[in-house]
C-alpha positions, 0 to 999 in steps of 0.5 A: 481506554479503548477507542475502537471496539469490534464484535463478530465482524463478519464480511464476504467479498466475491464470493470469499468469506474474509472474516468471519466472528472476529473481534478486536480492540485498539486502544488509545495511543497504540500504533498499529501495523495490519498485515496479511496475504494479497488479497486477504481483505486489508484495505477492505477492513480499513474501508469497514472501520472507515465507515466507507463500507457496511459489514455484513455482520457484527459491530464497529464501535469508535469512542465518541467525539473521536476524530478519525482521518483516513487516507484513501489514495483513491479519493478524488479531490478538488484538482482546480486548488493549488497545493498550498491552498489544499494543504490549508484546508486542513485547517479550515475551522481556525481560518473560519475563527479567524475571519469571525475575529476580523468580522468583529474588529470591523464591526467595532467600528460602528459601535458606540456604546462602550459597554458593547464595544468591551464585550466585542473586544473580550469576544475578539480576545477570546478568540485570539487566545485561541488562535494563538494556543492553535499555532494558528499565526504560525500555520505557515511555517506548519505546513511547510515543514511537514510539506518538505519532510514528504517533498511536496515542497519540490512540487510548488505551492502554486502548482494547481493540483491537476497538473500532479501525477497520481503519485503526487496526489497521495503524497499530498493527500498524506500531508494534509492527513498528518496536518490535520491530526486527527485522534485516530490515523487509517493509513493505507500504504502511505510509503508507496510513493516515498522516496527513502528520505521521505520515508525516513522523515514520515518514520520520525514522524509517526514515532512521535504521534502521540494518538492511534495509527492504524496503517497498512504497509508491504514495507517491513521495514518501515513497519518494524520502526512505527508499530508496536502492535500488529493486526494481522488478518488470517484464516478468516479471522482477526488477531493481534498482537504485541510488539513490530513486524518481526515480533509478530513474524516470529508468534505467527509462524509457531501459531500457523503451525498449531492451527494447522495441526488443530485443523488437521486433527480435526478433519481426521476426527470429523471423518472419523465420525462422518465413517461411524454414522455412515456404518451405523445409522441403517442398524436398529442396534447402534442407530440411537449411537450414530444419532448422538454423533451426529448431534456431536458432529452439527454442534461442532465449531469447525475450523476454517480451512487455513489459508491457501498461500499461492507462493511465487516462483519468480524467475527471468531467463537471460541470455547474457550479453557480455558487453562494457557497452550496454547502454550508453547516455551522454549529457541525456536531457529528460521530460516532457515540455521541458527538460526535468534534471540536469544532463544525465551521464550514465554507463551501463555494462552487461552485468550492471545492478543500478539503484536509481534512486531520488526525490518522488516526482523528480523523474526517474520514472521519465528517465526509465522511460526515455531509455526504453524509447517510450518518450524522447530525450530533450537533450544530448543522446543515449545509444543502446547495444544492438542485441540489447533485450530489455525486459520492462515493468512499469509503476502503473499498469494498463492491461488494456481494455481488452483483458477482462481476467489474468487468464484472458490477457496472458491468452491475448498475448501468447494466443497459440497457448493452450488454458492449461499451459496459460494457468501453469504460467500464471501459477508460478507467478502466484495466480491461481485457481480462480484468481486466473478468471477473476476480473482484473480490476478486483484483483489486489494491487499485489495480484496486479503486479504479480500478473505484469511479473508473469508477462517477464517471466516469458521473455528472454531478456539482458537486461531489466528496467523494473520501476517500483516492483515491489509495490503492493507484493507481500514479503512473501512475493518480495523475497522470491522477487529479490531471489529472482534478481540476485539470480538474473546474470544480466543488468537491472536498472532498479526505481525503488522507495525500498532501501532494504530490497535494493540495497540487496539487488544492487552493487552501484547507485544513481542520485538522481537530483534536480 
């Protein structure tokens, strides 16, 4: 049975046509991977079949009654709640049959018609029952167990929500998306902020949701284990197909191909056509005939041109520093008013590949920063080489405000370049044309990171601090990414949720544990 039908969808954004006519249809019980390019339009179709944003053209019809939930790491939530309080909204309407039962037992007491007060007590007992087949006396427990699973449990459940990074409000958000258990799931990036344990839990999780997910990943790995269908939003259209990631990576690429053909078939006919007219339509004898292929020629359904696919050409100078001493810390104590972790103990030579790896919120992102001097130990000491050139990406990007577009920020910071020599910059990072002047902000989270990756691109360096740089980059990006790491002679301390692209980078590892 289908619960979502969509007809001629049809929707601009700046300017670029991201879908035109196209239609889909999920069905009960499916589990949906959506993929496409950087800024191809996947959080914007989410945010159409959501109801946050109108279309401009076609139909979105749910099944009625269907209960959608939808996660939305930009929403704002009540921040004065406590976290265990948050994650109980979830189930706000049993707690409400709660409060209505207790109403009636303490009305009871004034009552004394027996008839009445048997009435009460079989209302009263009804909506036991309901509780009770709910699991409502055990809700607890519930949210416990999907709050550990995501390691929300870490963070406390009386922690007031404002206290929590932005990181640890999606996590949150996602809990109480899984708690509610709507019919349908619409889930944007739900791993971004995972760790590998907690994506292995969410993993389980989701294989067995009995209902219907939709969810956007970069993480083709975890699309490979949850989905068994894939949307992939291509060429201005809409399509799906059975089977995971790499079923679906497979069918795509013979299908590009087929398209390109046809479009390229197409343009030759079409010139063909455009070069008759032009020959024939001034002459008496053959302007009828020109008439007719121009009729021909505006009846034709022309293809959209395919996809442009700006690859990155990801590379990071290095002038390598031949050291057993690169980075030294002794009993290291990180945070912010008090220390995070435990003593930390690390020692990095010239060509140390470091997967620091831990639950989310536990730190690491503190520790790449106390290294890089952005903030000060609480604790112990580290000493860095003297020649130490680090390179550093952060999981948060301020561009200041200042940058208006990517060309103006990289201008800002290497003012003597001339725009030309600025584009070919951007260019082998994947930023071209008129994503150089597009407003930074309207830029997707990949293009983003794409732009930070640039910026490194430029500076010679020994060693690489990168915090969660895969994040939002399509498996395009991610594999010039990996290439480029496996190519850098010096050390790289890598923060990342993504077990596959670290365990390649990385020769050692860091648990960091609380």
């Amino acid at each position: 049975m289908a619960i979502l039908e969509i007809k001629n969808l049809s929707h601009t954004f700046d300017g670029k046509p991201l879908f035109s006519g196209a239609n889909l249809s999920i069905n009960n019980g499916e589990h949906v991977g959506i993929v496409g390019l950087n800024g191809a339009g996947k959080t914007t179709f989410i945010n159409i079949i959501s109801g946050k944003l109108p279309q401009d053209e076609g139909e979105v019809k749910w099944l009625g009654g269907i209960k959608r939930g939808y996660l939305d790491q930009h929403a704002d939530i009540d921040r004065s709640n406590t976290v265990m309080d948050y994650l109980r909204e979830a189930f706000s309407d049993l707690y409400a049959e709660n409060e209505r039962m207790e109403k009636i037992y303490a009305d009871m007491a004034d009552l004394s018609d027996p008839d009445e007060l048997d009435r009460q007590i079989a209302k009263a007992n009804k909506i036991l029952e309901r509780l009770t087949d709910a699991g409502f006396f055990e809700l607890d427990s519930t949210i416990k167990k999907v709050a550990g699973g995501l390691g929300i449990a870490a963070l406390g459940y009386d922690t007031v929500i404002a206290t929590l990074s932005g990181g640890q409000r999606a996590k949150l958000m996602l809990a109480r998306l899984l708690l509610e258990r709507p019919d349908i799931m619409l889930l944007d990036e739900p791993t971004n902020f995972l760790d590998v344990e907690h994506i292995d839990w969410l993993t389980e999780y989701l294989n067995s949701v009995k209902g219907t997910f939709m969810v956007i990943s970069h993480d083709t790995a975890f699309l490979d284990k949850v989905t068994k269908f894939i949307v992939s939003i291509e060429n201005g259209s809409i399509k799906k197909y059975g089977g995971n990631y790499s079923t679906y990576i497979s069918q795509a690429e013979q299908n590009a191909k087929q398209y390109e053909e046809s479009y390229r078939r197409q343009q030759e006919e079409i010139k063909r056509m455009e070069d008759y007219i032009a020959r024939n339509k001034a002459r008496a004898a053959t302007a009828g005939m020109a008439n007719s292929r121009k009729k021909m020629l505006d009846r034709m359904e022309k293809l959209d041109k395919p996809s442009v696919i700006y690859d990155a050409d990801f590379s990071f100078p290095c002038e390598q520093l031949h050291t057993r001493d690169m980075l030294i810390a002794n009993e290291l104590l990180i945070g912010y008013t008090y220390p995070l972790l435990p003593p930390i103990n690390l020692h990095i030579d010239g060509e140390t590949k470091l997967w620091i790896r831990g639950t989310n919120g536990i730190g690491k992102t503190t520790l790449i920063k106390t290294l890089m001097g952005l903030l000060p130990p609480k604790g112990g000491n580290f000493a860095i080489h003297p020649f130490m050139k680090p390179g550093y990406i952060e999981q948060d990007f301020d561009f200041g405000t200042r940058a208006t577009n990517a060309l103006g920020y990289l201008s800002d910071l290497y003012p003597r370049l001339q725009p030309k020599q600025l584009r070919e910059k951007l260019a082998k990072a994947g930023i071209k044309n008129d994503l150089c002047t597009k407003p930074i902000k309207e830029l997707s989270g990949g293009e983003q990171v794409r732009v930070k990756l640039c910026v490194l691109m430029q500076k010679t360096t020994n060693i690489l601090l990168l915090d969660e740089p895969t994040n939002h980059l399509d498996v395009r990006a991610k594999e010039s990414l990996k290439k480029a790491l496996l190519e850098y002679k010096g050390a790289i301390l890598l923060v990342s949720h993504e077990r596959e692209f670290a365990e390649s980078v990385c020769t050692s590892t860091l648990d960091v544990k609380a």
